[in-house]
DOKEKE-133128 format. One record per atom (N, C-alpha, C, O): x, y, z; residue in three letters. Coordinates in steps of 0.02 Angstrom, whole numbers, plus 50000, padded with zeros to 5 digits. Example, Ala and Ser with C-alpha at 12.3 -4.5 7.8 and 13.67 -1.06 7.14 Angstrom:
506604971650390ala
506154977550390ala
506604983550390ala
507124983450423ala
506424988850354ser
506844994750357ser
506455000250394ser
506705005750402ser
end
This chain:
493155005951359unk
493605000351350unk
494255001151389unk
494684996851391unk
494275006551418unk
495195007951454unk
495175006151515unk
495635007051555unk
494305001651534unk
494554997051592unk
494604992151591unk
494544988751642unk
494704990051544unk
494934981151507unk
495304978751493unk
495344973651458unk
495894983351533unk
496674982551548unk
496654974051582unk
496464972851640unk
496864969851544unk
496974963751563unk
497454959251557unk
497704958751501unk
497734954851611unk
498404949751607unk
498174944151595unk
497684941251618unk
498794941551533unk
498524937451470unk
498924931551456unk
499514933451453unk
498894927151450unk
499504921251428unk
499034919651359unk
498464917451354unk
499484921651313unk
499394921651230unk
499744915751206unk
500334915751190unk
499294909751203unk
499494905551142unk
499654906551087unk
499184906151048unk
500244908151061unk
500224908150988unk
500224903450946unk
500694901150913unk
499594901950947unk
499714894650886unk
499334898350828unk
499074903950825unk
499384893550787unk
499194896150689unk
498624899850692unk
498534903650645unk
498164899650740unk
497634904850741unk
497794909450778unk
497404914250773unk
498184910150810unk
498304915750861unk
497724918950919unk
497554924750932unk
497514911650949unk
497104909951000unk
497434913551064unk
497994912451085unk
496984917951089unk
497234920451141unk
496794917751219unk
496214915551221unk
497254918651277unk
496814913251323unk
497034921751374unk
497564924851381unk
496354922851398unk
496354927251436unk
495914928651499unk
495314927651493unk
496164930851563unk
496104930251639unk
495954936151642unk
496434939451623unk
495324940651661unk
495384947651679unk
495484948451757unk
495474944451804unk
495604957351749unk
495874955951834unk
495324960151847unk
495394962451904unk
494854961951822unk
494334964051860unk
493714963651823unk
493834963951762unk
493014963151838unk
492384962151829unk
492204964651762unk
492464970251766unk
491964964451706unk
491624967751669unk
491164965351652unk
491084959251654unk
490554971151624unk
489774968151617unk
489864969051526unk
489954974151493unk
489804963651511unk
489674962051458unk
488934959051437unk
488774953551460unk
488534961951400unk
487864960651412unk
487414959351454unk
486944955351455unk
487614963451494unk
487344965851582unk
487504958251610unk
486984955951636unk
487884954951612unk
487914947651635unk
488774949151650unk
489154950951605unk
489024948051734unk
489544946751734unk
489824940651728unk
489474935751740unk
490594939551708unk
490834935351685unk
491644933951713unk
492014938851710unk
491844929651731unk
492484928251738unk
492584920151750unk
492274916151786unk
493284919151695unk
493604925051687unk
493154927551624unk
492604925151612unk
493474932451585unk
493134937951543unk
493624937651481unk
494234937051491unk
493304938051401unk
493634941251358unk
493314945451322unk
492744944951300unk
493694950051317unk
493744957551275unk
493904956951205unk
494504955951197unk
493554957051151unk
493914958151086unk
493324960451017unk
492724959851006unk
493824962950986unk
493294966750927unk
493054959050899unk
493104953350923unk
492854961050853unk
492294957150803unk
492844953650758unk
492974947750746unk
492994956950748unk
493564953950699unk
494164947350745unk
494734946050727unk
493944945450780unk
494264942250823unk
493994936350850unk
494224931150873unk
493384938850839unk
492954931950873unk
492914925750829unk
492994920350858unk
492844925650780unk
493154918850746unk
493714916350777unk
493734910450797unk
494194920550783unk
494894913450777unk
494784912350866unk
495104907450885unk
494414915750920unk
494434913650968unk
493844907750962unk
493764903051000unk
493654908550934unk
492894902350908unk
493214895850899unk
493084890350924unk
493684897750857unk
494224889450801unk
494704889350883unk
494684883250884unk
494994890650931unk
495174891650977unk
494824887151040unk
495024882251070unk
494274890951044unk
493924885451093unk
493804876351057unk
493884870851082unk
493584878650989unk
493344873850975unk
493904867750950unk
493734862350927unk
494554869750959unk
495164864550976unk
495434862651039unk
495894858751053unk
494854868251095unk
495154865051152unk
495644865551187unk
495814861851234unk
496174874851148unk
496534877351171unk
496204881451243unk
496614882151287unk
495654883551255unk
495364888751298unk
495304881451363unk
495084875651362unk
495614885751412unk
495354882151494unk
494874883551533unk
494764881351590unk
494644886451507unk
493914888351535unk
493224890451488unk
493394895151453unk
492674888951479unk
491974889351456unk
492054898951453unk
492354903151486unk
491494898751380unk
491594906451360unk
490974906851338unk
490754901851310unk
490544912251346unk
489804913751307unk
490194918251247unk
490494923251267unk
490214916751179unk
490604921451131unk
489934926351121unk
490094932151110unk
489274925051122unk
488644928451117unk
488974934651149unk
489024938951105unk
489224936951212unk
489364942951246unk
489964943051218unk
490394941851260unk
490254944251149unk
490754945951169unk
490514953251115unk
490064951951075unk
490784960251114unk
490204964651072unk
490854970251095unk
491284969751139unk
490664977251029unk
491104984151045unk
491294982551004unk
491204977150976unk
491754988450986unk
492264990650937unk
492814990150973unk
493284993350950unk
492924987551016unk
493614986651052unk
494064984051031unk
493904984950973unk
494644980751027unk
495124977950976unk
495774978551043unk
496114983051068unk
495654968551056unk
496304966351105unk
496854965751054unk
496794964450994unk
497374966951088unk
498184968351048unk
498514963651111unk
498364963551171unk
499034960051072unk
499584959251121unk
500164962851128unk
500554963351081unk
500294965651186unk
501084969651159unk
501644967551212unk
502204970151215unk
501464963451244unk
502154962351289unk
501884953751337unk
501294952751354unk
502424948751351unk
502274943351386unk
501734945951440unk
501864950351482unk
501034942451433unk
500684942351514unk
500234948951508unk
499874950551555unk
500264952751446unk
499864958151446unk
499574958951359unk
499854958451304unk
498724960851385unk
498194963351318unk
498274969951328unk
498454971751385unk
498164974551279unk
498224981051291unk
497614981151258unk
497644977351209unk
497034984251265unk
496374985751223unk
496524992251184unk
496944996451199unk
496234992151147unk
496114998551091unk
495575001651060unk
495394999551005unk
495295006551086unk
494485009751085unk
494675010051002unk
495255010550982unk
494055009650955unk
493825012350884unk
493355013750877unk
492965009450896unk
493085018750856unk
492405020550826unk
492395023050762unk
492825025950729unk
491875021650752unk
491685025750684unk
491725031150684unk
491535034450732unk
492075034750614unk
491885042950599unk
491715043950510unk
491665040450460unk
491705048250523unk
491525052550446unk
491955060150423unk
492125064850459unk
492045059050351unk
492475065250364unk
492035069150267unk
491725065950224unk
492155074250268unk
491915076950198unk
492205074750147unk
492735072550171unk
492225073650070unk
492615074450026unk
492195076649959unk
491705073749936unk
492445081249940unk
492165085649912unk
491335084349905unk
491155089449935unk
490885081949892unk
490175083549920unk
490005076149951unk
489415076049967unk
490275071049961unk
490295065849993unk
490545065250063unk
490875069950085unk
490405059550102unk
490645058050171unk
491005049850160unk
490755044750136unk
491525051050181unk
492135046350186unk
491925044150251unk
491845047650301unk
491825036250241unk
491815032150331unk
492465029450350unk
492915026950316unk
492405030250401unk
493325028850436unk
493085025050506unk
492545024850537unk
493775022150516unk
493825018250578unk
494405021150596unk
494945020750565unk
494195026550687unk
494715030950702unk
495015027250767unk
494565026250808unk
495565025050786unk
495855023150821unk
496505027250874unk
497045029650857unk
496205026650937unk
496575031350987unk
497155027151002unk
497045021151001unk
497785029051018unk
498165025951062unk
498235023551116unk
498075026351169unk
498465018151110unk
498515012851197unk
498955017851260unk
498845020151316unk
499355017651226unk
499985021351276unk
500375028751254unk
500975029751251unk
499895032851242unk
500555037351217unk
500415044651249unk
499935045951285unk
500835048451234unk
500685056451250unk
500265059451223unk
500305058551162unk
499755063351240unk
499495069251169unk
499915073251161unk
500185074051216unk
500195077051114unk
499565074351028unk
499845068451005unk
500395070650987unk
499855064350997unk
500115057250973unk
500265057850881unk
499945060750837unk
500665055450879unk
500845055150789unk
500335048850762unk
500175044050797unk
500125049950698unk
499635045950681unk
499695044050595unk
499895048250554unk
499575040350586unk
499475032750510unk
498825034350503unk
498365033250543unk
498795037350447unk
498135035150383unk
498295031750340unk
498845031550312unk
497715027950328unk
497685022050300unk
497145019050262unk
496565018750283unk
497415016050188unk
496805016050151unk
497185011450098unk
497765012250078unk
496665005650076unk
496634998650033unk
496775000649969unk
496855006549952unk
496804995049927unk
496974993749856unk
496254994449808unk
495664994649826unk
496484994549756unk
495784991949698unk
495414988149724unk
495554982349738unk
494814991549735unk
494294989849729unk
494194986549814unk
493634984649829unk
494754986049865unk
494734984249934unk
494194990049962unk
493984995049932unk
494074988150017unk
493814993150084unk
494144989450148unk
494444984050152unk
494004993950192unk
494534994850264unk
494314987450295unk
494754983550313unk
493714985950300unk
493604975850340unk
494014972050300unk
494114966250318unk
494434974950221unk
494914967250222unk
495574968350238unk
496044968750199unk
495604968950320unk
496354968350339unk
496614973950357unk
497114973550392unk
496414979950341unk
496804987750377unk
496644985250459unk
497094987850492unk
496264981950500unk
496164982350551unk
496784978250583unk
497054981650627unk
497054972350575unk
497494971550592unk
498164975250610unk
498434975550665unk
498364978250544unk
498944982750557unk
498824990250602unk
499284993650625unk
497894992150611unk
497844998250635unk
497904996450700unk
498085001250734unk
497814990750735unk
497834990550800unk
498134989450839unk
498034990250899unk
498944985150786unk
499784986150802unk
499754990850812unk
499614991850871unk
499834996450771unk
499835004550758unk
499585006850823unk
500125008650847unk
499215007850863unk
498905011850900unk
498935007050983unk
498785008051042unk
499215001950946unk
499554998651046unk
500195001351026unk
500405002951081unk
500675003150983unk
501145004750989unk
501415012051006unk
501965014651017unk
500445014650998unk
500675022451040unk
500455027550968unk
500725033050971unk
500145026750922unk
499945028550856unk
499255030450839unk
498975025850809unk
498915035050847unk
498255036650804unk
498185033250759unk
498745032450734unk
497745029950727unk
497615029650665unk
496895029550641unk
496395027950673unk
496965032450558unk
496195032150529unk
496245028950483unk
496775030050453unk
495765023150449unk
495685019350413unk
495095021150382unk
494585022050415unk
495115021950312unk
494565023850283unk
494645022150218unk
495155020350189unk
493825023150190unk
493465019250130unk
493495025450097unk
493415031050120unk
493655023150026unk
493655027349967unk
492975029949946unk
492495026249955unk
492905034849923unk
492015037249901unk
491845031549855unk
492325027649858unk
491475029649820unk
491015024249807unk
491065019349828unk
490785014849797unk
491405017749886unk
491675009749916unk
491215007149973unk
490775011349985unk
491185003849997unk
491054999950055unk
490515006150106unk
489935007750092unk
490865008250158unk
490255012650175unk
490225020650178unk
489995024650219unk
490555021350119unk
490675029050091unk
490185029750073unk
489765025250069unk
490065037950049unk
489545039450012unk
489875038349928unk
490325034849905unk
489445042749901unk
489595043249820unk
489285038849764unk
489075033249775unk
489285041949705unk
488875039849655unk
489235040149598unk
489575045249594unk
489285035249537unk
489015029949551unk
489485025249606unk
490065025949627unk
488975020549617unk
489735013249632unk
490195009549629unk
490085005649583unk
490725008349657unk
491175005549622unk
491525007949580unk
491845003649548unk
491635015149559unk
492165020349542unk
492915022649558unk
493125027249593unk
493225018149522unk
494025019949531unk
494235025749478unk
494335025849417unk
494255030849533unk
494825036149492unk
495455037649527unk
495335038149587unk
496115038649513unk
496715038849543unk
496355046649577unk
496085047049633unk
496405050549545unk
496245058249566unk
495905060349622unk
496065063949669unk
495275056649601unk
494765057349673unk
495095054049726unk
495235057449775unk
495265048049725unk
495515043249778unk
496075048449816unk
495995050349875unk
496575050149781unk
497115054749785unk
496635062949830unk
496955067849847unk
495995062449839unk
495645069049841unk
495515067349900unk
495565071849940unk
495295060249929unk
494995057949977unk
495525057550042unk
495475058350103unk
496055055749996unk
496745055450049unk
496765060950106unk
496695061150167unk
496955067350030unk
496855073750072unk
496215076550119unk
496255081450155unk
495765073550114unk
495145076850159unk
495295071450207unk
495065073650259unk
495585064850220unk
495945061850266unk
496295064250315unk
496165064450375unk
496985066950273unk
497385069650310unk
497085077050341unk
497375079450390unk
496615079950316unk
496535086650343unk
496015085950394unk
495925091150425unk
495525079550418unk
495315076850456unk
495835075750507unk
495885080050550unk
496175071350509unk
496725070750579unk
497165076550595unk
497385077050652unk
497295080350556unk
497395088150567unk
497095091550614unk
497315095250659unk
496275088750590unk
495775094750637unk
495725092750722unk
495385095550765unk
496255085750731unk
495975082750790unk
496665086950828unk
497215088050802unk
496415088950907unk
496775091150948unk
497095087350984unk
497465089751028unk
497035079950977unk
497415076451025unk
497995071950958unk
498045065850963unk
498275074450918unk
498475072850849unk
499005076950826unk
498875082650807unk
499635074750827unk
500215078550822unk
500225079850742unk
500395075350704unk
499955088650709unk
500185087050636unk
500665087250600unk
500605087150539unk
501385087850640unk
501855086850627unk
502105081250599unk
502525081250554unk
501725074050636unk
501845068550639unk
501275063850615unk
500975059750649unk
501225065350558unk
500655063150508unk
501095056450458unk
501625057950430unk
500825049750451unk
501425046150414unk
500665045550364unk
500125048050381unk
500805040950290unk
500315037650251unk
500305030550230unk
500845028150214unk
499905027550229unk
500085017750240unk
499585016250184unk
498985017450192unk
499825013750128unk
499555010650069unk
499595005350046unk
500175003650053unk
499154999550010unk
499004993550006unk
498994994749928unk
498684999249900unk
499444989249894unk
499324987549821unk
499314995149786unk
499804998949788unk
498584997049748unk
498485001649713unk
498225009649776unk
498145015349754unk
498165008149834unk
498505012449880unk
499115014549886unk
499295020249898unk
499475009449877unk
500385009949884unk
500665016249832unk
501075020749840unk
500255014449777unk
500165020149733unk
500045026349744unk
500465030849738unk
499265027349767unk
499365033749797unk
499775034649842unk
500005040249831unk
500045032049894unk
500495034549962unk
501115038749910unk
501345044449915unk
501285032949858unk
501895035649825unk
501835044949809unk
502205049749822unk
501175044049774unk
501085049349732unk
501065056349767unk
501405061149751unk
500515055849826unk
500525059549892unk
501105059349911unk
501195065249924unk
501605056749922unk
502235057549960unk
502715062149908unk
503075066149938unk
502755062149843unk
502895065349794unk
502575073849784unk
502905077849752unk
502095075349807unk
501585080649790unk
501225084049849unk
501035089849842unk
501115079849920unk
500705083749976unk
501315084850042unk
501645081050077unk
501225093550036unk
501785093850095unk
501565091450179unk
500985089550188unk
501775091450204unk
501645091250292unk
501605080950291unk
501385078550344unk
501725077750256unk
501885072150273unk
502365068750296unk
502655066250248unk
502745066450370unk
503105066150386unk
503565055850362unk
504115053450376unk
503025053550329unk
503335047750325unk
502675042550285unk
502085044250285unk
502895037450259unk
502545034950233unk
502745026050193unk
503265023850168unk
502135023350204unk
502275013850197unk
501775013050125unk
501255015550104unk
502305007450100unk
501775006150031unk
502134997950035unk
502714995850034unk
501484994850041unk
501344986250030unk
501244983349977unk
500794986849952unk
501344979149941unk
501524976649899unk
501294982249831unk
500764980949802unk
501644987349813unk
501274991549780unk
501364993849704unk
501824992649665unk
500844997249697unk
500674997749615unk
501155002449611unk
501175007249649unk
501675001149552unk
502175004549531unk
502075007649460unk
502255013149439unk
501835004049440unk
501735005649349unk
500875003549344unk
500694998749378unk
500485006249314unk
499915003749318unk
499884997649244unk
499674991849250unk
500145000749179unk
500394996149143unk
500604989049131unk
500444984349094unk
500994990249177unk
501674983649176unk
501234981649222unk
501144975849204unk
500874982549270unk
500484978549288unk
500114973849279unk
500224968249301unk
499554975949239unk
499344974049186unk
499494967949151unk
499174962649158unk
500154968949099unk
500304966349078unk
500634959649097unk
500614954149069unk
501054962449170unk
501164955649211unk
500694951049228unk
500944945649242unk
500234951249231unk
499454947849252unk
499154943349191unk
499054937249194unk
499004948549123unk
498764945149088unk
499064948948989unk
498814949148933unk
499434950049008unk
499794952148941unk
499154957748910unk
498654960748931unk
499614956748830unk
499204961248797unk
498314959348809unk
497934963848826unk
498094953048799unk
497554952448797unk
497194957148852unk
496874962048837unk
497294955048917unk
497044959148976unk
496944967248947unk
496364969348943unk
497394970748930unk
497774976348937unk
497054979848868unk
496814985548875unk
496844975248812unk
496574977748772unk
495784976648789unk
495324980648781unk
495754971448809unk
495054970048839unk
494784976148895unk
494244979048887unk
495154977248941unk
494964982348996unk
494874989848961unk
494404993548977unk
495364991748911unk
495484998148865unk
494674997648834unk
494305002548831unk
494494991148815unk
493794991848776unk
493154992948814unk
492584995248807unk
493494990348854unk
492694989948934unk
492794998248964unk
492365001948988unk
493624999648949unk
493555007048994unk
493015013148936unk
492595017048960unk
493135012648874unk
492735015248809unk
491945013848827unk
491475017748832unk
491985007548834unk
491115006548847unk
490775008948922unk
490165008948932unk
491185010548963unk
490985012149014unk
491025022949008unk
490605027249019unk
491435023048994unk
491605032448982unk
490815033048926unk
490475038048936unk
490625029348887unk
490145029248813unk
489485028048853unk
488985030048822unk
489345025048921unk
488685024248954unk
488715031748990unk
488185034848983unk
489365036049037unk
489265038749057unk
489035046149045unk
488825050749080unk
489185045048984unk
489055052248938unk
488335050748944unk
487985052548991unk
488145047348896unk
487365045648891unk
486905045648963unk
486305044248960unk
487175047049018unk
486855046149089unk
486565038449117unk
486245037549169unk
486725034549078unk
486705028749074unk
486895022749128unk
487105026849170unk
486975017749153unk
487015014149213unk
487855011649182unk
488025010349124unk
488295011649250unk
489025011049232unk
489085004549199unk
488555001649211unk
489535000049157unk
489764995749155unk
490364992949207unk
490934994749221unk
489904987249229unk
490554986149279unk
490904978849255unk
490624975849209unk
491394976549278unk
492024973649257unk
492054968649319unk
491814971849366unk
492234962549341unk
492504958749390unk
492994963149431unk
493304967849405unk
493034962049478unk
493484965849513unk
494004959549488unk
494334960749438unk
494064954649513unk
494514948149536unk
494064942649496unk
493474942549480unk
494624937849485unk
494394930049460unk
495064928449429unk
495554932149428unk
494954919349394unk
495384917849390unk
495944919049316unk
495794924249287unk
496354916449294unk
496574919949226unk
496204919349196unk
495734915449201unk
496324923749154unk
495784922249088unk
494994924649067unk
494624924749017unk
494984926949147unk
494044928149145unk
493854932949125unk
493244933449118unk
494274938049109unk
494334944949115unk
493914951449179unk
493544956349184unk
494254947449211unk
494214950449291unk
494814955649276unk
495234954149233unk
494844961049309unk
495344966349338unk
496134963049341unk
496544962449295unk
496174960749428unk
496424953649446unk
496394949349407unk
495914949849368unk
496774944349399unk
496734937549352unk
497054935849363unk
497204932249315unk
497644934849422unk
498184931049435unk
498264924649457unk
497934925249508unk
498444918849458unk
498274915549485unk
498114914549555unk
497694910149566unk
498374917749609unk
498294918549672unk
497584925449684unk
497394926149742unk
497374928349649unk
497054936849640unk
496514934049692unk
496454935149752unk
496104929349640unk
495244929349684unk
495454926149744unk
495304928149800unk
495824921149732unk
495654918949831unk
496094921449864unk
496154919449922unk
496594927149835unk
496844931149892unk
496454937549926unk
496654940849974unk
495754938549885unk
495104943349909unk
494854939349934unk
494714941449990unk
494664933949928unk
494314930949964unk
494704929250039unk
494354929850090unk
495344927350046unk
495634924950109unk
495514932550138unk
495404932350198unk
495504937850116unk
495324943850169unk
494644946250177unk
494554949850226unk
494094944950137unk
493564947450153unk
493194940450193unk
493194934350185unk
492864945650243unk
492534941050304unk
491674942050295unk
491384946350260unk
491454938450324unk
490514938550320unk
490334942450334unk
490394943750393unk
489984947050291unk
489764953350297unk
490084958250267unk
489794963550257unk
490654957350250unk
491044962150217unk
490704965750172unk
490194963050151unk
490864972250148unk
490674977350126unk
490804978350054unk
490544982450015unk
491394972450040unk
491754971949962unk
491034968949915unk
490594965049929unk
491204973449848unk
490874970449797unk
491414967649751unk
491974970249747unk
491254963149720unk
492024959849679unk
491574963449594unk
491244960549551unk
491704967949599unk
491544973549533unk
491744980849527unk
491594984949571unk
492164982749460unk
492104990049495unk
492034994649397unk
492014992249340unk
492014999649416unk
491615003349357unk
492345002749292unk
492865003149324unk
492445002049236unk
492684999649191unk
493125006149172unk
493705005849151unk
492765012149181unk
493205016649147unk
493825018149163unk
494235020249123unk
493925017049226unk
494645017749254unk
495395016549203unk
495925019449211unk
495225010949149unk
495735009449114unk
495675012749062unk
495825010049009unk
495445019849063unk
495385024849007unk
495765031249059unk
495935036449030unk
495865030949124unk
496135035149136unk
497105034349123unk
497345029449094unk
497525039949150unk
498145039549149unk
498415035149209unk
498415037249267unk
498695027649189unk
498945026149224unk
499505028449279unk
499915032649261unk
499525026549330unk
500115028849388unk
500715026049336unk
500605021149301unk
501325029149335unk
501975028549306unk
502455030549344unk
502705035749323unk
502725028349397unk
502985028849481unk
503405026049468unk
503335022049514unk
504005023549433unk
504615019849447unk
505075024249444unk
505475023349490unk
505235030349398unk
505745035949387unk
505435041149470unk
505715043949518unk
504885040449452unk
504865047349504unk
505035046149565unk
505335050249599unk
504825039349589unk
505195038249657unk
505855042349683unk
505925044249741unk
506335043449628unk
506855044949639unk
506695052149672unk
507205054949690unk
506205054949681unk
506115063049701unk
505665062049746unk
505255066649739unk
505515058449790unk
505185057549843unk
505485059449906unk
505845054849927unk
505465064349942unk
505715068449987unk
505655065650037unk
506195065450067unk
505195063050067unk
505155059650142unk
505475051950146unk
505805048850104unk
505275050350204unk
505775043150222unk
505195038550194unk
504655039250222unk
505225034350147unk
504845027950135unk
504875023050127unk
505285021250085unk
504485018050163unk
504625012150185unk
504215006650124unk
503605005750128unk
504535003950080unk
504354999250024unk
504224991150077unk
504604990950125unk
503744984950070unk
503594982750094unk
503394976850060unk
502814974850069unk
503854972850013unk
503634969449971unk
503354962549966unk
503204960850024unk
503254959549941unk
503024954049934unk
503324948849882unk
503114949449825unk
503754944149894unk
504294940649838unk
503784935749785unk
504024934649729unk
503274933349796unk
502884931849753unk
502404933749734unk
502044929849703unk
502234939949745unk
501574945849717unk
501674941449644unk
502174940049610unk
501034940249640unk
500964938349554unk
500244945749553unk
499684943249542unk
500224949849558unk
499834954249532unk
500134961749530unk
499904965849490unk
500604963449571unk
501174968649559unk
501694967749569unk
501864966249626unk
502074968349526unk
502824964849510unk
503214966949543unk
503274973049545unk
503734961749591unk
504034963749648unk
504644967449616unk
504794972449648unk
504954966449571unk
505404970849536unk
505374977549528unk
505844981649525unk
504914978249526unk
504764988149540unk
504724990949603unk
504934996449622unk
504404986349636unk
504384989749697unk
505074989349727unk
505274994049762unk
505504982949713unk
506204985249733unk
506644990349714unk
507034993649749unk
506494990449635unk
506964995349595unk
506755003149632unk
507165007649641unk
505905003649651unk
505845011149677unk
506015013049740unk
506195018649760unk
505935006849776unk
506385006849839unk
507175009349851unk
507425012149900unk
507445007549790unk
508325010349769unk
508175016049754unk
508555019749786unk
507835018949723unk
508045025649692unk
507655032149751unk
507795038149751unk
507105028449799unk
506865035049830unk
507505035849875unk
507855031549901unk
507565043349876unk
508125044649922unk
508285042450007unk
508785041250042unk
507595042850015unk
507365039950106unk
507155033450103unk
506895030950153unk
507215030250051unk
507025024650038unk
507035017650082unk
507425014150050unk
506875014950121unk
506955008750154unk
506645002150104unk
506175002550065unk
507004997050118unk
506464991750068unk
506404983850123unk
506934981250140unk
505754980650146unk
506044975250182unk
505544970050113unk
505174972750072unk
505654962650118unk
505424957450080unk
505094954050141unk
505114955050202unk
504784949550098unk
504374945150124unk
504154939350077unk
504054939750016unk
504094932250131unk
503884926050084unk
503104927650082unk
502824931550122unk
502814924350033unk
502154925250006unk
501954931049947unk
502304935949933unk
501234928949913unk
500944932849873unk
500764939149918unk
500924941449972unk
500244940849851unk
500104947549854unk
499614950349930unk
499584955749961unk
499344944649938unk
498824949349998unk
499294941350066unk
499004938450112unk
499764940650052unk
500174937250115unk
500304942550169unk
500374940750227unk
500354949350152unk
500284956650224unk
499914954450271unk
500064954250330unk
499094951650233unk
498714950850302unk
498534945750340unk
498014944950372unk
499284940250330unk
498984933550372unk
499604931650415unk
500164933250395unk
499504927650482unk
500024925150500unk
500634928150494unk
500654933950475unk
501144925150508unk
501864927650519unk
502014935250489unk
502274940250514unk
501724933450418unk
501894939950393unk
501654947550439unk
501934951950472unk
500944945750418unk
500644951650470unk
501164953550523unk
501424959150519unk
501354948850577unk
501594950450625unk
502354952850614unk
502534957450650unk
502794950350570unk
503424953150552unk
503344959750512unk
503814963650499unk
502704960750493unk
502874966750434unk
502434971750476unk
502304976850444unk
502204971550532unk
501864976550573unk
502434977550613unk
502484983550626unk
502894974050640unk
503574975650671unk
503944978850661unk
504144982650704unk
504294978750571unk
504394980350540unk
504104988750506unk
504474991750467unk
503574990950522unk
503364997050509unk
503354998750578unk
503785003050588unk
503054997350629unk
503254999650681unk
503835002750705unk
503855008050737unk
504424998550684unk
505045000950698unk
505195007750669unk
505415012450701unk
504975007750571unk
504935012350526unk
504785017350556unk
505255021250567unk
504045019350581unk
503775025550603unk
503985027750662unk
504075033750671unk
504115021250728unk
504435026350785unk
505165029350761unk
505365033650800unk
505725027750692unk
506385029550690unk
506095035450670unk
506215040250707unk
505705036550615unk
505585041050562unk
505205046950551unk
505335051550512unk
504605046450598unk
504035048550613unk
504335053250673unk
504175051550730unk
504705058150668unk
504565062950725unk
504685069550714unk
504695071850657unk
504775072850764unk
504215080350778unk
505005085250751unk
505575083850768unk
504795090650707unk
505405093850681unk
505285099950730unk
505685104650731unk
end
């Protein structure tokens, strides 16, 4: 892909239709083409809604368009491509799948963002966007699926434990460790919702982390809760977490729970924005199951609002002013009290990180974070 260096005049309209001229030949399904576009998968839709408004000046076969490649814009008149492939990494007798991403422009060993989703998410809803800011801006990054998730290993399915998840991190980070072109000095951690959580917790407890981002994130696992759907929620899930711990003893098949739906259903989620804010991120084919194993609400909730205050590294809070599923009030209040603390806002709900404007202001916005923060002692 690092000969797909191409000059670009980027429409930015609401899809973020890109119109692109290559300056030299590529065989894209052994058929040359020009002009030519380059872009991951995740892309070819909005260039699809693109042609098919009649923004594109020239005829496109989207059939060839194929790779793990991932076009970025980073400057007027220029695509910067970004190689990804798949990897795998151990965690404790499981294999963690990741999407490892090299840098566009940078030095080796390059400083690098791991990165990993919320309850019950996997990495296709939306880590790809922000990983590929990340890595035109000169950034490694690994994006990866939690053990029972999407295309992890592990048994059973759909298993949220803070601990393990928190276990997976670390065989993460000790993965980009093992890479030689990977500064481990310059290791940051990037968390989503009930990720944001772990980043916190890890940033609190695992040394050699030089910096770290948490998006609209789980502060209290509780008050969570309760913000969503009061006591009712809070006792209903406590009873499903009993009936699910009561199958597992017995060796029995898990009880699983809605991941998401609307109030009332006794889904996880129940916010009013919850389900179709999973749904506005998961794409065809996606890997998400909207279910996950019940016992989780028998474990010890995360309780992260005091401890913030002892969080040693620089962290960047990333909120969301109408999260109706984690209450933007905590994440501000922990934003004040971590000592390295940065805090920026944002209009929109809870999964508003991965669309439009936002995306693009709040990938700027961490960008800026990690090149101030992120460097070599």
């Amino acid at each position: 892909m690092d000969r797909a260096v191409v000059e670009a005049l980027l429409d930015r309209g609401l899809d973020q239709t890109m119109l692109v001229e290559s300056r030299e030949t590529l065989e894209l399904g052994r058929r040359d083409r020009r002009p030519q576009v380059v872009a991951a998968a995740g892309l070819v839709d909005d260039l699809n809604r693109g042609a098919g408004q009649r923004r594109l000046n020239h005829p496109l076969d989207f059939s060839q368009v194929r790779g793990h490649g991932a076009i970025v814009w980073k400057a007027p008149r220029r695509i910067v491509v970004v190689g990804r492939e798949d990897v795998e990494f151990a965690s404790g007798e499981d294999l963690c799948a990741a999407w490892l991403y090299r840098p566009a422009e940078a030095a080796s060993p390059a400083p690098c963002v791991v990165m990993a989703s919320g309850f019950s998410c996997v990495r296709d809803q939306g880590l790809d966007g922000f990983a590929r800011r990340f890595a035109a801006a000169g950034f490694a990054v690994l994006a990866f699926d939690y053990r029972y998730f999407g295309d992890s290993g592990g048994e059973p399915r759909q298993l949220v434990l803070a601990d393990r998840q928190c276990d997976d991190w670390r065989a993460a980070l000790s993965f980009t460790r093992s890479l030689d072109w990977v500064d481990a000095r310059r290791i940051a951690i990037w968390g989503f919702s009930a990720g944001g959580g772990h980043v916190q917790q890890l940033a609190l407890t695992e040394p050699g982390i030089g910096a770290a981002i948490s998006v609209a994130p789980l502060v209290d696992g509780v008050r969570t809760l309760l913000y969503m759907g009061g006591i009712p929620l809070l006792a209903r899930l406590g009873l499903a977490g009993v009936r699910d711990w009561t199958r597992a003893l017995r060796g029995a098949e898990p009880y699983l729970v809605p991941a998401a739906g609307p109030p009332g259903s006794g889904a996880v989620i129940c916010s009013p924005d919850g389900l179709s804010g999973f749904e506005s991120v998961t794409q065809s084919g996606s890997a998400w199951r909207n279910e996950a194993c019940a016992r989780t609400f028998v474990a010890p909730p995360y309780r992260l609002a005091r401890k913030a205050g002892r969080i040693p590294i620089p962290i960047l809070y990333c909120i969301a002013e109408d999260d109706d599923v984690n209450p933007p009030a905590l994440g501000r209040q922990a934003a004040a009290r971590a000592p390295f603390g940065e805090l920026r806002t944002y209009h929109g709900g809870h999964f508003a990180p991965f669309h439009g404007e936002n995306l693009e202001r709040m990938a700027t916005d961490q960008v800026d974070f990690l090149t101030r923060r992120l460097t070599a002692t």
